[in-house]
C-alpha positions in Angstrom: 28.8 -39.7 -26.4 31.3 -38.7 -23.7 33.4 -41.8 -22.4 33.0 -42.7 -18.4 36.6 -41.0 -18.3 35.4 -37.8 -19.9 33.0 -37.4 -18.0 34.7 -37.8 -14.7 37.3 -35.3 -16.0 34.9 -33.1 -16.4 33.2 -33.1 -13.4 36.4 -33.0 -11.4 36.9 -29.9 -13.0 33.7 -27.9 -12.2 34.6 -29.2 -8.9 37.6 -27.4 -9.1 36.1 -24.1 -10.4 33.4 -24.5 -7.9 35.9 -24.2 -5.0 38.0 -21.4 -6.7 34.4 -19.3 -6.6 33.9 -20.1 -3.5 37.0 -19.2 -2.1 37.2 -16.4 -4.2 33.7 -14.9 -3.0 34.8 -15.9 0.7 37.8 -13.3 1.0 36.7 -10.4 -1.7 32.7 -10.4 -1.4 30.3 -8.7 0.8 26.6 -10.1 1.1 24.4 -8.3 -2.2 27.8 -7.2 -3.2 29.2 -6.6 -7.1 30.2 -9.7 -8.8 34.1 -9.4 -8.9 35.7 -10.4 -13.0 37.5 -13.5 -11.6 34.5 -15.0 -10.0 32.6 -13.5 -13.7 34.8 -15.5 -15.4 34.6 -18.6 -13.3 31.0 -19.3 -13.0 31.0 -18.3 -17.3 33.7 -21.4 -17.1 31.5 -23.6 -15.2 28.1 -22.7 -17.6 30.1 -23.2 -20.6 31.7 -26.7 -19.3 28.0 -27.7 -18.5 27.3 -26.6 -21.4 29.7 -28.7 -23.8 28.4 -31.6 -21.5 24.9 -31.1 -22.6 25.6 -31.3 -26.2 26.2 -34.6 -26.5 23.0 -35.4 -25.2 20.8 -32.6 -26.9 19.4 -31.8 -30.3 19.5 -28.3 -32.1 16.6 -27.8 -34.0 15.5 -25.4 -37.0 12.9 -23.0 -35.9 10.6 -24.7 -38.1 11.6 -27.7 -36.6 11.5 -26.8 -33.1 7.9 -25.3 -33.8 6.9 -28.2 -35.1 8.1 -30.4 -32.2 6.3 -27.9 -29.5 3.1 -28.5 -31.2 3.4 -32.0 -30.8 5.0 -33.7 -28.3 5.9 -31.1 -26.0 2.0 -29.6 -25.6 1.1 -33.4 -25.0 2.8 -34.7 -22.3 0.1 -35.0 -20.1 -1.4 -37.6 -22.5 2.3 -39.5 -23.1 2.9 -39.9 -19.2 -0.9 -41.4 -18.5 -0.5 -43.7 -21.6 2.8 -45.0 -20.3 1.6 -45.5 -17.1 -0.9 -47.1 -18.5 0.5 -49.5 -20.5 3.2 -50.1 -17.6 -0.2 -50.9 -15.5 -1.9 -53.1 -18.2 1.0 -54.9 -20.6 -1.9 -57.1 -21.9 -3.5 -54.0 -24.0 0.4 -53.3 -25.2 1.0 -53.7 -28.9 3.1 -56.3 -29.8 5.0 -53.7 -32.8 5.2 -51.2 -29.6 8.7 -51.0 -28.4 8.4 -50.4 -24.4 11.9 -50.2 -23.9 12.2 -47.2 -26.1 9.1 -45.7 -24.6 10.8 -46.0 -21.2 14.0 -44.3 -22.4 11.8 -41.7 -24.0 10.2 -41.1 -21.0 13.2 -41.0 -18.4 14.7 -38.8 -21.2 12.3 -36.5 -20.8 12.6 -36.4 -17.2 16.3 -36.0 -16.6 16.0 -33.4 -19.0 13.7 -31.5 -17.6 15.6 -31.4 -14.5 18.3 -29.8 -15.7 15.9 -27.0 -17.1 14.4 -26.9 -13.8 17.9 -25.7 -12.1 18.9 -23.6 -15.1 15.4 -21.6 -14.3 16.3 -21.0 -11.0 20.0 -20.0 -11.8 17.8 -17.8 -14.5 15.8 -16.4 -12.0 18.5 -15.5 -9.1 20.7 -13.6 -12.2 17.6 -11.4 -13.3 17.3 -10.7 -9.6 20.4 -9.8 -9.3 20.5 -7.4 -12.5 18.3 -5.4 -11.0 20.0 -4.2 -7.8 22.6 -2.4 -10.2 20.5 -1.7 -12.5 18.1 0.7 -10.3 21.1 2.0 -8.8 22.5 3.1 -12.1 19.3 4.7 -13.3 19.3 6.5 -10.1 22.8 8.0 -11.0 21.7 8.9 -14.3 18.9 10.8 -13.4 20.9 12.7 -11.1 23.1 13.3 -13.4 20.6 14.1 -15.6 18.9 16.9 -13.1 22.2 18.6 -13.5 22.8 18.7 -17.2 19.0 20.0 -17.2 19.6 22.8 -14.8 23.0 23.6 -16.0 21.2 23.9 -19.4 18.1 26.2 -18.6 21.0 28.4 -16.9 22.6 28.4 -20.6 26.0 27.2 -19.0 28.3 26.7 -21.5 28.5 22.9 -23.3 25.2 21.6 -21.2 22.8 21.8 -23.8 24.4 19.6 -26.3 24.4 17.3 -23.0 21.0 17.7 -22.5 20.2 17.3 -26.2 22.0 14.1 -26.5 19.6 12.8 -22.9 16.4 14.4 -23.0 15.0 12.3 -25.7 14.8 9.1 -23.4 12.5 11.1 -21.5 10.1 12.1 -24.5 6.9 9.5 -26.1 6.6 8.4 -22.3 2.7 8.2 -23.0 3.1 6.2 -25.9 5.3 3.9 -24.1 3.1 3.9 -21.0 0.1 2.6 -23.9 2.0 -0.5 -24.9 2.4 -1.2 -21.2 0.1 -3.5 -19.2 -2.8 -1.2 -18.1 -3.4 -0.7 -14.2 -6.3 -2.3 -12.2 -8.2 0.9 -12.4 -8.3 0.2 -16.2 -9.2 -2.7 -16.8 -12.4 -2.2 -14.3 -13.2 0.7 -16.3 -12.7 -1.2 -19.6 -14.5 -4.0 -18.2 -17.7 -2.3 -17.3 -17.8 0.0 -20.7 -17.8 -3.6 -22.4 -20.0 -4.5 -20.2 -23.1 -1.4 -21.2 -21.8 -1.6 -24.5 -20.1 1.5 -24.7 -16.9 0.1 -26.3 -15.6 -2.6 -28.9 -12.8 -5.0 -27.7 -12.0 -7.4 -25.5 -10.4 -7.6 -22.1 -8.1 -10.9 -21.6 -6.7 -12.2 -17.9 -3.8 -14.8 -18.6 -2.7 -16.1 -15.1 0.8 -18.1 -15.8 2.0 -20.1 -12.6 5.9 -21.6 -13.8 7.3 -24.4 -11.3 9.5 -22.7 -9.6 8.8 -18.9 -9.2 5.6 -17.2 -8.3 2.6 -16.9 -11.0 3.0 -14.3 -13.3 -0.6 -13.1 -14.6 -0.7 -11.1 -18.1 -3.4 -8.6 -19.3 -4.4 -8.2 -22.7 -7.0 -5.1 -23.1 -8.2 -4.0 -26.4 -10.6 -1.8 -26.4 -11.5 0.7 -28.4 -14.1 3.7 -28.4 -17.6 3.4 -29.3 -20.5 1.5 -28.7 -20.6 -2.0 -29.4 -22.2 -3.4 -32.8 -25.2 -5.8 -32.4 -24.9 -9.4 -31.7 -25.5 -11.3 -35.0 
């Protein structure tokens, strides 16, 4: 484990790269504007100093392993905190073999940890945000760019259709990739109510997911397929 000194090292140093972004951003940045390679390469700095922090205190599991440990502990807590409390409440029904203290570091552990996840999410969260402002604007480049080759091609000019050859198949399959999609409202109603006179096999599945700190995100499973439904057994 880091010493006291390390430590203090350490965090004088993202202190350091903290005020270099910010200084940075202060004479070169406009509000929603792109991110500049220095300040890149100074928040990168600062992640992978957190980072090298972190790993004294974490574990790196197998996947089995970390499969394992999600269907345990981790799908549990809800259980773990109400027994602690518990037994924090009522030391008289403690075990004498139980070892509280450890139980109490287990606990905070977890905690503190979490945390940390908990403002990594939200650094997670303002990034994706942020990749999409450029990456609309790009896509809106390439499709006028795109419109060109196209008519530059149906006019046969010279070099376009090898252009056009090497882009249009982005835009082919687009109903196969609009069926692995989510379907729209419309569809699932219409799904619903086939299921519903036993006109179709499947099933329709609503998965609401509300995380901590961004809005809920709610995910639609439809499988349904033609024909009428076989009877009940």
């Amino acid at each position: 484990m880091e010493s006291t000194n390390d430590l203090s090292t350490i965090k004088a140093t993202a202190s350091a790269l903290k005020k270099q972004i910010r200084a940075h951003l202060k004479v070169t940045a406009r509000p929603h504007s792109a991110i500049s390679p220095e300040a890149k390469g100074a928040i990168i700095d600062l992640i992978e100093d957190a980072m090298g922090v972190f790993e004294e205190f974490g574990h790196t599991f197998s996947p089995i392993e970390r499969m394992r440990m999600n269907g345990m502990g981790m799908k549990n807590l809800g259980f773990a905190h109400t027994a602690y409390a518990n037994a924090r409440r009522n030391p008289t029904f403690v075990p004498a073999y139980l070892d509280m203290e450890a139980w109490t570091e287990a606990i905070s552990d977890f905690e503190a940890k979490r945390d940390i996840l908990g403002v990594i999410r939200q650094l997670n969260q303002q990034v994706q945000d942020g990749l999409r402002v450029p990456a609309d604007a790009a896509y809106g480049f390439a499709l006028e760019y795109y419109a060109s080759i196209k008519e530059a091609a149906k006019r046969k000019v010279a070099g376009a259709q090898s252009e056009y050859a090497e882009l249009s198949p982005f835009f082919k399959n687009r109903g196969h990739w609009r069926a692995q999609s989510e379907p729209t409202a419309a569809e699932v109603e219409r799904d619903v109510h086939a299921l519903l006179h036993g006109k179709k096999d499947g099933e329709v599945i609503v998965r609401n997911e509300r995380p901590h700190l961004v809005g809920g995100v709610r995910k639609v499973a439809d499988e349904v397929a033609g024909g009428r439904r076989p009877p009940a057994t």
